[in-house]
N, C-alpha and C positions, 0 to 999 in steps of 0.2 A: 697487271691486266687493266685494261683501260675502261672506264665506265662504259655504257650502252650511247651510242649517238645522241646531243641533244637534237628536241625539234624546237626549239624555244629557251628565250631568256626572257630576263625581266630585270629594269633598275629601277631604282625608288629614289626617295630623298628623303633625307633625314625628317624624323617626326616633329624635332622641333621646327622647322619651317612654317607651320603650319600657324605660328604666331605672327606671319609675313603675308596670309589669306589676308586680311582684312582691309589691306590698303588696294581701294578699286583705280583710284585715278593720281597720278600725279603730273602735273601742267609742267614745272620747266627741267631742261635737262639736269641742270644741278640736281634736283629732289628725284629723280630717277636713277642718277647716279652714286649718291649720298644710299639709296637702298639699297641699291645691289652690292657696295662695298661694303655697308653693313653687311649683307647676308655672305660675303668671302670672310671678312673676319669670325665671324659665326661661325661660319663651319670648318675653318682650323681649329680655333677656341674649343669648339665641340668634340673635334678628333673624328669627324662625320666628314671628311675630304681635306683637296688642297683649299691654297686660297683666293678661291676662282667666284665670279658668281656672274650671271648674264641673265636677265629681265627682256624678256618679247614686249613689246608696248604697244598700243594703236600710237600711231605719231602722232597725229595733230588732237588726240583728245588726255593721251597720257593714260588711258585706261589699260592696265593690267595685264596684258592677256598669261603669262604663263614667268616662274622665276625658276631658275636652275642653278645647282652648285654644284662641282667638280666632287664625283663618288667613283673614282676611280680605285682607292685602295680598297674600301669598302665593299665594293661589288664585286674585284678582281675584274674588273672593264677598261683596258688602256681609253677605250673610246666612250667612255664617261666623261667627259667634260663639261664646263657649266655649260657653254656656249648649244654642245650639243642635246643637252639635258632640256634648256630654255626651249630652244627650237623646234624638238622633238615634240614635246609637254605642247607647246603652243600650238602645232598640227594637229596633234590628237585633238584638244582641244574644240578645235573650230572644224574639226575633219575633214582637214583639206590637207595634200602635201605641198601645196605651193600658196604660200602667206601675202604672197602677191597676188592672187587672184580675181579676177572680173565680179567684183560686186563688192570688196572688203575693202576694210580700210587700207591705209599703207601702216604695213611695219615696220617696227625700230630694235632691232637689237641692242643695247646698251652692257656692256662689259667691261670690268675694273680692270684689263690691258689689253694690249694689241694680241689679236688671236695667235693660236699656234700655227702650223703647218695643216695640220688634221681641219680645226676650226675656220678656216680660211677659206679653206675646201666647202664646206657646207655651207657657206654664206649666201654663196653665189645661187646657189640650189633651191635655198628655203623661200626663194622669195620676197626676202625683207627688204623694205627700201632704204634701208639707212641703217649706219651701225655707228655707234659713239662709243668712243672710250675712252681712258683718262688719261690713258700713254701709249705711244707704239714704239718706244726705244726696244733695243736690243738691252737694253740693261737689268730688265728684269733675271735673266737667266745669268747673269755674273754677279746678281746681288743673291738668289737663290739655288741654283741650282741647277732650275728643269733646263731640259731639252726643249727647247719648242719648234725644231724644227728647220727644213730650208724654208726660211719666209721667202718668196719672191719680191727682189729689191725696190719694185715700183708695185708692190701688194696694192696700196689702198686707189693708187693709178687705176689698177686694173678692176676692182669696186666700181671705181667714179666709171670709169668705162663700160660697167654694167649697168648702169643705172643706179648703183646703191652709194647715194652720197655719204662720208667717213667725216664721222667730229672726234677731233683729236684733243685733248687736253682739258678735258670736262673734270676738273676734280683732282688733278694731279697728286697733287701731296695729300691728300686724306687716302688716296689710293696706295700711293708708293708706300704711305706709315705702316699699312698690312702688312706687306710683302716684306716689312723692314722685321716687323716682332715677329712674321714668319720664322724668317732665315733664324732670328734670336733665339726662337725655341727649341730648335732643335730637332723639331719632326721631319718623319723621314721622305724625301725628295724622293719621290718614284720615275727613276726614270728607267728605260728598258734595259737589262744584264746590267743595272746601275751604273752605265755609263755615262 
């Protein structure tokens, strides 16, 4: 017999994050992306998610707005990901659901690889002006694992065609080295009927 209908969920983020509050501003893309990899190797190392992590930022001031990492096993949330964790956090936040909005600054998403199918989706949506990450190969999911997805072949094309300009290759190798002790460890790759 099936539980009682939810009306509500809830997802968190690990409590140790909470050691990642204190940095209000960082100025160039390298030092925002240098955190957010930190905070994806974290939270494999932790066993608290994958090894995902996505930072909302104001653009041109580097300030903070909201950091998210991949709590998908955790939660039992396919749609836990850092990207949408970051984004989410950063709307509540400012209490707005479009981050682009008439009177705020511009937003930057920054994330340690090219989004999924899922996260690709929500980009366009949250209103952030800009998204950086360290890689947009296909090669993350043949060195690990995941599924991420049908990307669409001209993705960040269609970004630039939205207005949200796409920085590729911010950090590469301090990013791909996660993804590499990922796969080394041996935790478990969720993908759906582990396909």
């Amino acid at each position: 017999m099936l539980p009682p209908l939810p009306s509500h969920f809830e997802l968190n983020l690990p409590t140790w994050l909470g050691e990642f509050a204190n940095v209000t501003a960082l100025a160039s893309l390298e030092e925002r992306m240098r955190f957010v990899v930190r905070a994806a190797r974290r939270n494999f190392e932790e066993d608290t998610g994958g090894p995902f992590a996505a930072g909302v930022f104001e653009e041109g001031s580097g300030r903070l707005v909201a950091l998210g990492v991949n709590r998908v096993v955790p939660t039992n949330c396919s749609s836990a990901h850092a990207e949408v964790m970051a984004l989410s956090l950063a709307q509540r936040r400012l209490a707005t659901f479009d981050l682009g909005a008439s009177g705020l600054p511009a937003h930057q998403l920054v994330v340690n690889w090219r989004p999924c199918a899922m996260c690709f989706g929500a980009i366009p949506w949250s209103g952030i002006r800009s998204l950086v990450i360290a890689g947009g190969g296909p090669e993350i999911e043949e060195l690990t694992g995941f599924d991420e997805g049908p990307i669409h072949p001209n993705w960040s094309a269609e970004l630039e065609r939205r207005g949200i300009v796409v920085t590729d290759g911010i950090l590469r190798d301090e990013a791909w080295q996660v993804f590499v002790d990922f796969a080394k460890s041996g935790r478990l790759v969720y993908n759906a009927r582990k396909g």
